[in-house]
C-alpha positions as CSV (number, residue, x, y, z in Angstrom):
1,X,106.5,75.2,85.7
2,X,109.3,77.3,87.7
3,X,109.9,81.0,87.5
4,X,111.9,81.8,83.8
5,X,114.4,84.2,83.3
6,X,113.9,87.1,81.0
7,X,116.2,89.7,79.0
8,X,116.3,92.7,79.6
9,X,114.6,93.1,76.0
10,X,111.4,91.6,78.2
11,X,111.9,93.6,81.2
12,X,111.4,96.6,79.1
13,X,108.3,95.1,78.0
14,X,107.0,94.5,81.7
15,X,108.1,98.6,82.3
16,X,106.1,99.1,79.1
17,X,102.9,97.3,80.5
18,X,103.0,99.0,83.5
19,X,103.3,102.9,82.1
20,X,100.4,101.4,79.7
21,X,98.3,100.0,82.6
22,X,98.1,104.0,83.9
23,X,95.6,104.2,81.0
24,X,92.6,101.9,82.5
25,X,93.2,102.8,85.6
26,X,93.4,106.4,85.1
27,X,89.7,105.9,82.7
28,X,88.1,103.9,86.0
29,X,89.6,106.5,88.1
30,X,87.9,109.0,86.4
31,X,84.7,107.4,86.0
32,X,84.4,107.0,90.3
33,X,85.7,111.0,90.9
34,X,83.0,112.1,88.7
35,X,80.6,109.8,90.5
36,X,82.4,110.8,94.4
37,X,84.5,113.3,93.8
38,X,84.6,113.4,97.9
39,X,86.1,110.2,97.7
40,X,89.2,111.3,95.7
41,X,92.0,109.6,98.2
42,X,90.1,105.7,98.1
43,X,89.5,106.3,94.2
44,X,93.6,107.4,93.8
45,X,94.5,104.4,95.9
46,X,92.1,101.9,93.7
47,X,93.4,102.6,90.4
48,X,97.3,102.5,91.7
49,X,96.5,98.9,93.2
50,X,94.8,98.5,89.5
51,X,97.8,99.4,87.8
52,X,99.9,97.0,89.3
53,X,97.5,94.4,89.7
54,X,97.2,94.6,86.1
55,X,101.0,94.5,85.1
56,X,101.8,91.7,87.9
57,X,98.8,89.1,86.4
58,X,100.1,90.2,82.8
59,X,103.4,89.2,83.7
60,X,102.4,86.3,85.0
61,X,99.7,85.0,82.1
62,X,102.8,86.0,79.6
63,X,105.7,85.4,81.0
64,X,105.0,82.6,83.8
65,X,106.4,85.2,86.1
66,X,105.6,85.0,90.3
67,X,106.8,86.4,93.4
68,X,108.6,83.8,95.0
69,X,111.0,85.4,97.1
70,X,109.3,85.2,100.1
71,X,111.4,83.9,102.6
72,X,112.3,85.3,106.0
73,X,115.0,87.5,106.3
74,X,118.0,87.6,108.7
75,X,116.6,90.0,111.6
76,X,120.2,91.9,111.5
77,X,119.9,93.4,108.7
78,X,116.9,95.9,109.2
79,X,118.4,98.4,111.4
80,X,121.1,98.4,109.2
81,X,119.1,99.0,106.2
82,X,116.9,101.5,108.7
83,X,120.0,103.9,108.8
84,X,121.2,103.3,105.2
85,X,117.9,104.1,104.1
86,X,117.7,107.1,105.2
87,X,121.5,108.1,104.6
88,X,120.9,107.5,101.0
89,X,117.9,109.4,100.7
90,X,119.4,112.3,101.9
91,X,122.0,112.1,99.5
92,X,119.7,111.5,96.6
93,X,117.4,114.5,97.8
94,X,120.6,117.0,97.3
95,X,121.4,115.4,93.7
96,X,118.0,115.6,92.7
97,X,117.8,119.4,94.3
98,X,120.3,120.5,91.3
99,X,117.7,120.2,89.3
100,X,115.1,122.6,89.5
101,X,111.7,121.7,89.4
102,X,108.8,123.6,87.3
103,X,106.1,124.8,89.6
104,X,103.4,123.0,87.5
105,X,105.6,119.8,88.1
106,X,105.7,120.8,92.0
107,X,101.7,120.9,91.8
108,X,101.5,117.5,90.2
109,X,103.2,116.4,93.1
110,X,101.8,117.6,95.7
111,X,98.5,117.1,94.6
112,X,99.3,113.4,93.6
113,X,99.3,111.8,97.4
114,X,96.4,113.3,99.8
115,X,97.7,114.0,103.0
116,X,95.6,111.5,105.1
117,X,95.3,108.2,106.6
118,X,94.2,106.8,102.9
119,X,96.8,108.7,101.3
120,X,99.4,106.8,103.4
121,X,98.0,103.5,102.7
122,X,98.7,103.9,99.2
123,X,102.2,105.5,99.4
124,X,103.5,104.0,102.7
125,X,101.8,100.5,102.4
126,X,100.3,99.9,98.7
127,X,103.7,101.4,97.0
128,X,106.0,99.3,99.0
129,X,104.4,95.8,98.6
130,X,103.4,96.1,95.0
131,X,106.5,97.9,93.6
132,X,108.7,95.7,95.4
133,X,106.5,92.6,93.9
134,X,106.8,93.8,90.4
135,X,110.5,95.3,90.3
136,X,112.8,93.2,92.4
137,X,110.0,90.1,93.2
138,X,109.4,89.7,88.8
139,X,111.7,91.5,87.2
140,X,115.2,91.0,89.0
141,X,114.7,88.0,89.9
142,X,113.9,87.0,86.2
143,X,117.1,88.9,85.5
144,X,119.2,87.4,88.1
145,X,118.4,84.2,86.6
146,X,120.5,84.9,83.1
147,X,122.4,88.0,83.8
148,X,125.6,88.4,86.5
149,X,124.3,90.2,89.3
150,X,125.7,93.8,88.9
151,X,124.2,94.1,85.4
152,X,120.8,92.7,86.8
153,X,120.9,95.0,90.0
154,X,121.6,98.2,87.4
155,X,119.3,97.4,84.8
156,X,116.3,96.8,87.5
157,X,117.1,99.9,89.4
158,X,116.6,101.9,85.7
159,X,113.5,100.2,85.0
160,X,112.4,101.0,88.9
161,X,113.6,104.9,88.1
162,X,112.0,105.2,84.8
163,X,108.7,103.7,85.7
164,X,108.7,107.0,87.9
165,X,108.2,109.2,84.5
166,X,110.4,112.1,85.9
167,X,114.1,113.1,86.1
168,X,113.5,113.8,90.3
169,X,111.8,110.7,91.4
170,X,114.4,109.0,88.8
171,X,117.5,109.8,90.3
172,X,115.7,108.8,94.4
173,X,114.8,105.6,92.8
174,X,117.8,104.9,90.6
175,X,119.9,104.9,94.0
176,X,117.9,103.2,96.3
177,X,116.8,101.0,93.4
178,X,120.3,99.8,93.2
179,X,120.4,99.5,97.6
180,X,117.1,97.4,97.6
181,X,118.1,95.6,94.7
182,X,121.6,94.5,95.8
183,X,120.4,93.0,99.3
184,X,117.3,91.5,97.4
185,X,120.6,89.7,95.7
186,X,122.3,89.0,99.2
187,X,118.9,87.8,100.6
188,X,116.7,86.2,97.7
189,X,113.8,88.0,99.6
190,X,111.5,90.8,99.1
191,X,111.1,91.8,103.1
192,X,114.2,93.2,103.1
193,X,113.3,95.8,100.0
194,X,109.7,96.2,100.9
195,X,111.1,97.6,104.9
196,X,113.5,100.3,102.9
197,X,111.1,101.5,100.4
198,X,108.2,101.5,103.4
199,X,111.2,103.3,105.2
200,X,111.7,105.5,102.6
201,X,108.0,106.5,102.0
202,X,106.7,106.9,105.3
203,X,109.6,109.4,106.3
204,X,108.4,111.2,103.1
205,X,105.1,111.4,104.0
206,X,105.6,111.8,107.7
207,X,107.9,114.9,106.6
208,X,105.1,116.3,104.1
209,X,102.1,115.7,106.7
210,X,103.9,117.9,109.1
211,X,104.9,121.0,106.3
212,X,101.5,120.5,104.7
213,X,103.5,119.8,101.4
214,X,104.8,116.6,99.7
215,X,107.4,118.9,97.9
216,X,109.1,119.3,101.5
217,X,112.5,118.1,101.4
218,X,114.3,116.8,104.8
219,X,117.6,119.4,103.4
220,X,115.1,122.6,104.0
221,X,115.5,121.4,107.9
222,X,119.6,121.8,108.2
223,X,119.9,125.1,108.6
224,X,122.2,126.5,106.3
225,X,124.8,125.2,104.1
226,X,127.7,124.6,105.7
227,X,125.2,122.1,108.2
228,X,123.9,120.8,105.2
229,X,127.7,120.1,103.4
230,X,128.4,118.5,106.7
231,X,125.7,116.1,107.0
232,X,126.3,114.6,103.6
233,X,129.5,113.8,104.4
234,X,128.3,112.1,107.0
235,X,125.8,110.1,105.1
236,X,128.4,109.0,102.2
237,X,130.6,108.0,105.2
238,X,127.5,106.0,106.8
239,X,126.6,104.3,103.5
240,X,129.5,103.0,103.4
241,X,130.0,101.8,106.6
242,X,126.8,100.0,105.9
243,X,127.7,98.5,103.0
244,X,130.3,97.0,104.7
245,X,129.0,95.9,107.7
246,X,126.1,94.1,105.5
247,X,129.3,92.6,103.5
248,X,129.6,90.3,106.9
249,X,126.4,89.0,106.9
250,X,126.4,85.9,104.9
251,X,124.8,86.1,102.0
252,X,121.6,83.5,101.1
253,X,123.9,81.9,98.4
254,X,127.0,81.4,100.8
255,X,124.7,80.0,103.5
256,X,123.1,77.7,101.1
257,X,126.8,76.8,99.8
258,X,127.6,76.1,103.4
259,X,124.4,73.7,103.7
260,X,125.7,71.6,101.2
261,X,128.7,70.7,102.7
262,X,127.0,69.5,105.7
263,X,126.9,66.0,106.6
C-alpha cells in the first residue's frame, strides 16, 4: 500500500506522539543513570533515538506512513544550502536574542547536550537523520500529498518548531524549518534537509565545544553592534541571493515533467 496523505488534524497527532514518547524514554533513561550515572552521554543519546524510534514505527503501524524520499540529490545544491544555512541561522539567533532567556532555562540547555564525542553523535548525527525522517520524510510529505505546497511547508515547519517545547529553539526551527522544508519540496528528498540541519548542529556544537557552553551564540563573536547590524544585512541579502539562485535549479517535479515529454 503507498504512502497516504494526512491533515494537518493528524500531523498534530504525530507532534502529539512524539512530545508523549519523551515519557518512556525519559522512565528508561532514568532507570540506566541510576544504574551508570558515568554513562550519562550514551544513556541521553539512547532514549532520544527511543523517542523517535518510537514516534516513526507509530506513525507507520497507524498511519501506513514511511520514509520514502530517499533519492539522490542534485550535487549543486549543497554549497548553496552550506552558505544559506548558516546565513539564516544567524538571523534567527538575533530574533531569538530579543527574547531573554531565564537562567534556569539557560541551565537546561546547557546541561542537555554533553560536550563530547557522544554528545555530538546525538545532536550532530542522531538529530539530523531522525528529525528529518519524522518531520519532512512523514509528515510533509503526507502533507504535500493533500495540501498546496506553501501551506504544507508552513504547517510542517510549526510542527518542527513546537516539537522543540520552547519559544528560542522555536523561532531557529520555525525558519530553517520552512528552508529545509521548501527544497525537500523542490527535491522530493531528505539529503538535502538532513545536510542543513547536520550543518546547522555541528556549527552549534563546534561553537559551544570551543566556549565550553551550548548557550554560546555566534553574535557574541562580532564585536560590537554596528559589526553585528552589518552582518545581518549581509545575511538577508545572502538568503536571498540563495533563494534565487536555487530558483534555477530545476525542480524534481519540472524534471520529471520534462521526462514525460521525451520520446
Amino acid at each position: 500500500m503507498p504512502n497516504r496523505s494526512i491533515s494537518i488534524g493528524q500531523a498534530l497527532a504525530i507532534l502529539g506522539i512524539t512530545i508523549a514518547m519523551t515519557i518512556p524514554a525519559s522512565l528508561v533513561t532514568a532507570a540506566l543513570l541510576a544504574a551508570a550515572p558515568t554513562q550519562k552521554s550514551c544513556i541521553t543519546m539512547l532514549g532520544y533515538i527511543l523517542q523517535f524510534a518510537g514516534t516513526l514505527a507509530l506513525a507507520y503501524f497507524v498511519w501506513n506512513l514511511k520514509v520514502t524520499d530517499t533519492k539522490k540529490v542534485n550535487p549543486v545544491f549543497f554549497p548553496i544550502t552550506l552558505v544559506l544555512t548558516f546565513a539564516l541561522s544567524i538571523i534567527s539567533e538575533s530574533i531569538c536574542s530579543l527574547i531573554p532567556m531565564p537562567d534556569f532555562v539557560a541551565r537546561i540547555f546547557s546541561e542537555a547536550i554533553s560536550l563530547d564525542f557522544v554528545g555530538y553523535l546525538t545532536a550532530g548525527i542522531a538529530a539530523p537523520v531522525l528529525e528529518e525522517m519524522l518531520f519532512r520524510g512523514i509528515i510533509l510529505a503526507a502533507l504535500l500529498r493533500r495540501y498546496e505546497p506553501r501551506k504544507a511547508i508552513i504547517w510542517s515547519a510549526v510542527i518542527f518548531g513546537v516539537a522543540h517545547l520552547n519559544p528560542w529553539q522555536f523561532i531557529a526551527a520555525f525558519i530553517i524549518g520552512c528552508a529545509i522544508g521548501w527544497l525537500f519540496w523542490r527535491t522530493r528528498s531528505i539529503w538535502i534537509g538532513i545536510f542543513m540541519h547536520w550543518v546547522n548542529n555541528t556549527a552549534g556544537f563546534i561553537l559551544g565545544y570551543l566556549s565550553g557552553d551550548m548557550n554560546t551564540s555566534v553574535s557574541d563573536y562580532f564585536g560590537g553592534a554596528m559589526n553585528y547590524a552589518v552582518i545581518l544585512i549581509v545575511c538577508v541579502i545572502v538568503v536571498f541571493g540563495c533563494i534565487k539562485a536555487i530558483q534555477k535549479i530545476p525542480s524534481e517535479e519540472q524534471l520529471e515533467h520534462g521526462s514525460r515529454l521525451l520520446p
